[in-house]
N, C-alpha and C positions, 0 to 999 in steps of 0.2 A: 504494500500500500504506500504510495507516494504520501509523504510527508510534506505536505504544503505550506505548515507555519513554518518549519525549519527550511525551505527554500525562501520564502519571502524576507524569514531575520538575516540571512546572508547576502539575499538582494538590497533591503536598507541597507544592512550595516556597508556595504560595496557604495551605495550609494552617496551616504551620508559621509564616508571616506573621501569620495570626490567629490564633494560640495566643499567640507572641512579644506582641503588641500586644493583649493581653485587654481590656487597660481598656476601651480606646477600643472594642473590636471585639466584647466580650459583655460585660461589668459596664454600660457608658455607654447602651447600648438597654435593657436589663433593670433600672436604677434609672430609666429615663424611663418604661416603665410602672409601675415601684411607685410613682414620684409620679404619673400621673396615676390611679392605683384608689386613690389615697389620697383624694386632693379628691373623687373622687367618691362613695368611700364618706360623705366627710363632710359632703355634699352631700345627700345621697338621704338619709342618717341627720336631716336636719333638715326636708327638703320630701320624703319618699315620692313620690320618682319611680319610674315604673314605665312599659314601652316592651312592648306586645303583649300583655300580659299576666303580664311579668315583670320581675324586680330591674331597672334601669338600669343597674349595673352589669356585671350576667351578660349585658347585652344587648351593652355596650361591649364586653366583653373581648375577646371572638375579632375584633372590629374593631382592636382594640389589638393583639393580634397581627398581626393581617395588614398593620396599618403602620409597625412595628417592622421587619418582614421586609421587605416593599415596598422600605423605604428605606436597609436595609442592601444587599440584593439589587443595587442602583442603584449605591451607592458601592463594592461592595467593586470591581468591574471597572473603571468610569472611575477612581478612584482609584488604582489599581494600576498602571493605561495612564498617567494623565496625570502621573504621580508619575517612570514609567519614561522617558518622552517627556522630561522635567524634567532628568533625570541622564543622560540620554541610552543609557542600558542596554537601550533595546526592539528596536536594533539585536542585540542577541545571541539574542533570538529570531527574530528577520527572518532571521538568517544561520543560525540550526539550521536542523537534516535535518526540519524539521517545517513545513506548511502553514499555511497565514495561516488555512483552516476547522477545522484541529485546534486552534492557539490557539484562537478562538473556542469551541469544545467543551468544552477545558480549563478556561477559566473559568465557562461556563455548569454544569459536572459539581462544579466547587469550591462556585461560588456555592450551590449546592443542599445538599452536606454543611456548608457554613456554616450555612446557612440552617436547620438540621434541629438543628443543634446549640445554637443560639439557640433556637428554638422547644422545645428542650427542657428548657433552665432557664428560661425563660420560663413555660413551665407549672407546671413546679418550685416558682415564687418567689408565681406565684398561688394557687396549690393551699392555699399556707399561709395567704392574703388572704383568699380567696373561695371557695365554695362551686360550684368549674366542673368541669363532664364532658365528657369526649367520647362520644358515643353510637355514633359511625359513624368507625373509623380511616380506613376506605377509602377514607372521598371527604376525610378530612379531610387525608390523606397526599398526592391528587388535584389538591384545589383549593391547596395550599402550594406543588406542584410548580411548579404553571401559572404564580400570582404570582411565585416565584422566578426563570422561567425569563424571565419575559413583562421581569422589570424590571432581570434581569440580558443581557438583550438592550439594553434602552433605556442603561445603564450600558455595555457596550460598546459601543455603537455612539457614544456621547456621548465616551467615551473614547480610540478611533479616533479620531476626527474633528477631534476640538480637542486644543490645544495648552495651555489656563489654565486653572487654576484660576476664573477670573472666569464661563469660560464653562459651567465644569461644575455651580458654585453657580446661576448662570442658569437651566441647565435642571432641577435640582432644583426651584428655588424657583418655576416659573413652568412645568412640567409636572408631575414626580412630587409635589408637595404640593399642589396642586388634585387630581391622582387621587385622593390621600390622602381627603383633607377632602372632595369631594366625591362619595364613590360608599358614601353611608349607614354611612361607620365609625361615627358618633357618632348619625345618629338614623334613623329608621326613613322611608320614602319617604313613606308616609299622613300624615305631618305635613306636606310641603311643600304650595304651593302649586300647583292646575292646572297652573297656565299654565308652569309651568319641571318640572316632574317629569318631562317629557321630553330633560333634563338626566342624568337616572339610568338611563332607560328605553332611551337607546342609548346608554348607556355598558358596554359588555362587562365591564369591571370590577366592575360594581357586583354584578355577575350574580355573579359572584366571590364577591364580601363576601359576600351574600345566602346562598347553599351551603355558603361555610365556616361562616357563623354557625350554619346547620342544622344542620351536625355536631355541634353542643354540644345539641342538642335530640332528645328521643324520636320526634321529628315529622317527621321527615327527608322531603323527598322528591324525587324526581330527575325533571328537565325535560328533555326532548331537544330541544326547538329550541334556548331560551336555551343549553343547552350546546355544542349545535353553533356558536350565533353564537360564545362563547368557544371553542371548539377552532380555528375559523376564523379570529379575531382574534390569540389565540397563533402560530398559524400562521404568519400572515402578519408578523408583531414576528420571529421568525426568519429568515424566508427575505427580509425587508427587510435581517436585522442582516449576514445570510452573505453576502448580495450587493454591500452594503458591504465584508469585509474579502475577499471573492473578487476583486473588481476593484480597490478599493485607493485609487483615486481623485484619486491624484496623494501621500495619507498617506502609504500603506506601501509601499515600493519593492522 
């Protein structure tokens, strides 16, 4: 029987941690994009760059987004886990009436209202910058969900697993910011070269970028394979992350 008041005490308590710690947890991602649409506004304002046939900018931003998110998504779970591991307090969840997959739920269902609330001043702080739309909420709410859920999987599971700090910056620096940087946040696939574009092309994420950035566009339009590849790659980031804290691994006892 799912335990529904012990998922919602560690959704507030998630919660109520990122409200507590705003700086760090929505002011600190929301000034890192107004400094990067700053350079580029003043960028593009001196060389007329332009990516498809649009501003450089309008082209970055929903890329800006979705790496802002990505990499809060990442930290707020490892963070929370390896922080708890540190003080030794992850035991008082190990010992509640609650399963090792409703934690996991817990933080995946927080990460998401994080994540939503960020993306909400985030737009907010653009909107007075830039001249950006959302044309299509549905798949824009769609393709947020999946990054949220896909990188607050990788942040659990990264969080589980290890015990340092050293290892958590590790896998940030050296898996989620190569996602970042390379699945066309900043430029568009037709400028690469041949011979590595297959770099982008089975990367399920990029497929990601790609859809969200169409939300901002009158042009939208929806793929069924490339989305099945992402439903099927989400997927399996789940049922890898659940099978980790299902069995435990020698971590969680």
């Amino acid at each position: 029987m799912i335990n529904y008041s012990a998922i919602y005490s560690i959704i507030a308590y998630r919660l109520k941690e990122f409200i507590f710690e705003y700086q760090y947890s929505l002011i600190a991602p929301i000034f890192t994009n107004i400094i990067f649409i700053i350079i580029f506004l003043t960028i593009e304002s001196n060389y007329s760059l332009s990516v498809e046939s649009q501003s450089y900018v309008l082209f970055i931003a929903p890329g800006l987004i979705i790496m802002i998110i990505a990499q809060e998504s990442f930290n707020n779970p490892s963070v929370v886990l390896i922080n708890m591991k540190q003080i030794g307090s992850l035991n008082d969840w190990l010992f509640a009436p609650i399963s090792r997959l409703e934690i996991l739920a817990s933080l995946l269902i927080s990460s998401i209202i994080i994540g939503f609330i960020i993306v909400f001043f985030n737009l907010i702080v653009l909107h007075i910058l830039i001249d950006i739309q959302i044309y299509n909420y549905l798949f824009f709410i769609y393709y947020l969900i999946l990054v949220i859920v896909f990188f607050s999987c990788l942040g659990s599971f990264v969080g589980i697993l290890f015990n340092t700090w050293d290892a958590q910056s590790t896998f940030s620096n050296f898996v989620v910011t190569p996602l970042n940087f390379l699945s066309g946040t900043f430029f568009s696939i037709g400028y690469l070269p041949d011979n590595i574009k297959f770099l982008l092309y089975y990367n399920p994420y990029y497929y990601i970028v790609v859809f969200f950035r169409n939300c901002f566009s009158e042009n939208f339009q929806y793929d069924i394979i490339n989305n099945m590849f992402i439903i099927f790659f989400i997927f399996l980031s789940i049922i890898i992350t659940a099978l980790v804290y299902y069995k435990g691994y020698g971590i969680i006892k």
